[in-house]
matplotlib code that plots the C-alpha trace (Angstrom):
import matplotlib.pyplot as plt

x = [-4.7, -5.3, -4.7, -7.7, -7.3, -7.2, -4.0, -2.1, -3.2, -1.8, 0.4, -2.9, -4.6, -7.8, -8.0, -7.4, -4.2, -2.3, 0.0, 2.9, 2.2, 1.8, 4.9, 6.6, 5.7, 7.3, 6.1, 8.1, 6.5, 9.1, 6.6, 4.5, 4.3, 6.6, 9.4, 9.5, 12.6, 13.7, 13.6, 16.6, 18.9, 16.4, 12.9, 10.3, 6.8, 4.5, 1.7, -0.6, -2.4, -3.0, -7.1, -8.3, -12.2, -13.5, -14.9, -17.0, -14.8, -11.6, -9.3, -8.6, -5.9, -7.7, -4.6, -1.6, 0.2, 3.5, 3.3, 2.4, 5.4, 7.7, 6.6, 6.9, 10.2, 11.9, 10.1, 10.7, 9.7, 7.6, 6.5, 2.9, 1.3, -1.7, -4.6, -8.0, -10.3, -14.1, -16.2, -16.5, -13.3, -10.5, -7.1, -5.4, -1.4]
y = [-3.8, -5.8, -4.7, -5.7, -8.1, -5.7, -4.3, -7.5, -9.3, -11.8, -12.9, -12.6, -15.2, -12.8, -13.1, -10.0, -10.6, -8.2, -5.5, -7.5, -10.3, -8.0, -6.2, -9.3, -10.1, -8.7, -7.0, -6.5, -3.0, -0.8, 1.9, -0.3, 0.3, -2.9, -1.4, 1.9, 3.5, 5.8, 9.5, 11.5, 10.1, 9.8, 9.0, 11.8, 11.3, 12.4, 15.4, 13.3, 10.8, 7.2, 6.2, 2.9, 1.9, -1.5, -4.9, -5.8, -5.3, -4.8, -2.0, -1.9, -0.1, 2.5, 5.0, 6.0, 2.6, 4.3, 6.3, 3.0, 0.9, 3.8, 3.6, 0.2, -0.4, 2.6, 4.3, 4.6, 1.4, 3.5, 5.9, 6.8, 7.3, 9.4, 8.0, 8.9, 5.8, 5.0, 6.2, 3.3, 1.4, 0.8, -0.4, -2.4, -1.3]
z = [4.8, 1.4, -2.1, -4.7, -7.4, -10.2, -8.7, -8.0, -11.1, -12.3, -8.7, -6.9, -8.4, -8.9, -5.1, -2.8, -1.1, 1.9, 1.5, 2.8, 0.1, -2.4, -1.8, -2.7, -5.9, -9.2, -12.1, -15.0, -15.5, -13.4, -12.3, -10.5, -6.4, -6.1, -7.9, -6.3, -4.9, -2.1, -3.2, -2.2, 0.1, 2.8, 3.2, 3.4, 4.7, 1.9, 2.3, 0.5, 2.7, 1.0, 0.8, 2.2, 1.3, 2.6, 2.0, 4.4, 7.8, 5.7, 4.5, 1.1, -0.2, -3.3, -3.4, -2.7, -3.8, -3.8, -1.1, 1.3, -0.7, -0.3, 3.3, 3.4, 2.6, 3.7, 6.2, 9.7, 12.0, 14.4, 11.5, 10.5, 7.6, 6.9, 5.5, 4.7, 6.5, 5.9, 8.7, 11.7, 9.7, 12.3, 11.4, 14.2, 14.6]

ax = plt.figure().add_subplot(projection="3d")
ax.plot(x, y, z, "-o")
ax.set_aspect("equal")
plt.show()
């Protein structure tokens, strides 16, 4: 999945970059999605699903940034995440 310009700004370059790059940049503004830290003492899937659009053929991260990092980085390795996907948009494993 990619993350949009506006999101990654100014790391990305005003280009749209993947999830995995994006998760390791900085920011110096501590809320952001790469920042984010592990609730509790153990991860818990959310109830909220995160929302992809698309550009062209490719999913694009619209929300639920800190629901995927969280995910991401502390998540379980055969874990899934809900998401909400365009129609005829399919996201290889």
């Amino acid at each position: 999945m990619f993350v949009p310009p506006t999101v990654s700004q100014p790391e990305s370059e005003e280009r749209f970059v993947s999830f995995e790059e994006f998760l390791t940049t900085s920011s110096v503004n501590l809320n952001a999605p790469r920042s984010v830290l592990l609730k509790g003492t153990s991860y818990e899937f959310p109830t909220d699903p995160i929302t992809f659009g698309r550009s062209f053929s490719f999913p694009i991260l619209i929300d639920g940034f800190h629901r995927a990092a969280r995910f991401w980085k502390y998540g379980p390795p055969d874990g899934k995440l809900l998401a909400y996907l365009p129609s005829g948009l399919v996201v290889e494993d």
